[in-house]
N, C-alpha and C positions, 0 to 999 in steps of 0.2 A: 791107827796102828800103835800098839805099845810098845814103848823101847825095850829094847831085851837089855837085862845086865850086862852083856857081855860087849852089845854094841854102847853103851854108854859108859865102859870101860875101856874099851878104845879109845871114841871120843874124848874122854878124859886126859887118857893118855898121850894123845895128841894134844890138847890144847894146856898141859901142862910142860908138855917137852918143847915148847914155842914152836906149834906146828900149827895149821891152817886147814878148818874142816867145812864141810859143807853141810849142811841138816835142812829139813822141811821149816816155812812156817806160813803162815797162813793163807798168802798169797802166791810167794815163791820159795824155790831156796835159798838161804843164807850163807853167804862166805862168813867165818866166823874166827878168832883167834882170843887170847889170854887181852884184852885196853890193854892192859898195864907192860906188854912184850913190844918193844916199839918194833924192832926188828919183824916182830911178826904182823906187825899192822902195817910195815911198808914193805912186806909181801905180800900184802890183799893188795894195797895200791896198786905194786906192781901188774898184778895178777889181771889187776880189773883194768892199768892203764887209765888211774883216776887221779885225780890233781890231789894231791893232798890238801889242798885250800877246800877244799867243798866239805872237810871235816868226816866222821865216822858218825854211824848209830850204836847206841848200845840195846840190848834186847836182856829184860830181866826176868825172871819171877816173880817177883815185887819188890812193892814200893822200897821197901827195906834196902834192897840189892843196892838201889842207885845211890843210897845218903853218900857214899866216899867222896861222889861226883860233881855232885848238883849241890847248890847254896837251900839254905831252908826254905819252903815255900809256904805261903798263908794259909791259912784256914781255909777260904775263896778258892785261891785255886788247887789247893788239896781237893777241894768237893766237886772241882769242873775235872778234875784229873778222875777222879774215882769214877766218874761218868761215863768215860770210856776207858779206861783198863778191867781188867786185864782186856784188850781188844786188840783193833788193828788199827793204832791212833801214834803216831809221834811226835811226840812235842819238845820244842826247843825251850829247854829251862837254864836260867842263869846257870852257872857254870863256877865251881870252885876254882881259885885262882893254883889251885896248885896240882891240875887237871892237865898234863901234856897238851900241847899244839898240834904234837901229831893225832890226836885225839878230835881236837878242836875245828882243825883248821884253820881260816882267817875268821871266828865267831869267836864271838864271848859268851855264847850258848853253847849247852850240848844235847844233839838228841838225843830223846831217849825212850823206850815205851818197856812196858808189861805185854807179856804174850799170853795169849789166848792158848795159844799154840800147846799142847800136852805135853811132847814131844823135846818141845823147844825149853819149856818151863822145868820140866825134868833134867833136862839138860844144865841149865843154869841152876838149879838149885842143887845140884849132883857139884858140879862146879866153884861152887857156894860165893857165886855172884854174876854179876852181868857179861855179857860178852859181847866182842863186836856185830854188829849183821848190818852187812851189805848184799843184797844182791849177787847171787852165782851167774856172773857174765860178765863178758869186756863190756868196757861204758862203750854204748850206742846202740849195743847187741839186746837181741830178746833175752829176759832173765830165765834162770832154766828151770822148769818145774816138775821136774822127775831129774833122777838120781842118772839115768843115761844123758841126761844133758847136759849135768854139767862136767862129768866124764868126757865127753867128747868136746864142750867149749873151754872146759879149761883140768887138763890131765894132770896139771901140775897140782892139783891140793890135795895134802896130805891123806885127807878121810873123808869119805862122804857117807852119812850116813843116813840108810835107806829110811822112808817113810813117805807116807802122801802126806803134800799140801792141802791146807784148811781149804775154803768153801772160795775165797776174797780173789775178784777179779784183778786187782790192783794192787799194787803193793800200797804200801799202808798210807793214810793219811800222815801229813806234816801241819802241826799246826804251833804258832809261835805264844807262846804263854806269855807274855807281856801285851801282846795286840791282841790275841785270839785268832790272828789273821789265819787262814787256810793257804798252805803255799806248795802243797800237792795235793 
């Protein structure tokens, strides 16, 4: 589905007024707000009833999106990142130190990926940078994969914005760039 202008003027509108939207991406939908609105990112916690220790994802356009956030990476693993973005891959990369905790968590990493996601990618590049994505559900709950779920699991967000999720049973891999380890 193509975003209409008028629903990614909304979106916008919401996520510049420190407000909290929901949107497709490949797997599920994403709770979403401005990183840099703490206020608004400890209204996803709230929302989701998520520790703030377990830290935030951010979802880009690209690689570009992320330099504010992330420390420079090699050569190496620039070309093992390329590999899978834009995809449905999250990786924990060092972390700028002057990167919020409420962003963080208790890590010195942050995650982060490039979306596949059309939708999602217009989204952030309309935005003109990364934005949160967590999961549209309270922690333990199934994440909602239509625009009537997360309506009814969680009434409280600002805007949800209609589209179908990508093809991906799972929501995305997590994988740690200094190990390579797989940890979802």
């Amino acid at each position: 589905m193509k975003i209409s202008q008028w629903r990614l003027r909304q979106a916008l509108h919401t996520l510049n007024g420190g407000g909290v939207i929901a949107y497709p991406t490949e797997a599920v939908y994403g709770l979403g707000c401005d990183p840099m609105d703490e206020e608004a990112v400890q209204r996803i916690l709230l929302l989701k009833q998520r520790p703030i220790e377990k830290g935030m994802i951010l979802v880009a356009a690209d690689f570009n999106q992320l330099q504010d956030f992330i420390l420079p990476v090699s050569a190496d693993l620039l070309a093992e990142l390329e590999k899978t973005w834009p995809g449905h891959v999250t990786w924990l990369l060092p972390v700028r130190s002057d990167v919020p905790e409420f962003l963080t968590g208790a890590h010195d990493t942050l995650a982060v990926r490039v979306t596949a996601h059309p939708q999602t990618a217009a989204l952030c590049r309309a935005f003109g940078g990364p934005i949160v994505s967590t999961s549209a559900n309270i922690s333990g709950q199934r994440p909602a994969r239509n625009s009537h779920q997360v309506h009814w699991q969680l009434p409280e967000v600002d805007y949800v914005m209609p589209g179908a999720c990508g093809g991906a049973l799972q929501p995305s891999t997590i994988r740690d760039a200094r190990t390579g380890e797989v940890l979802r």
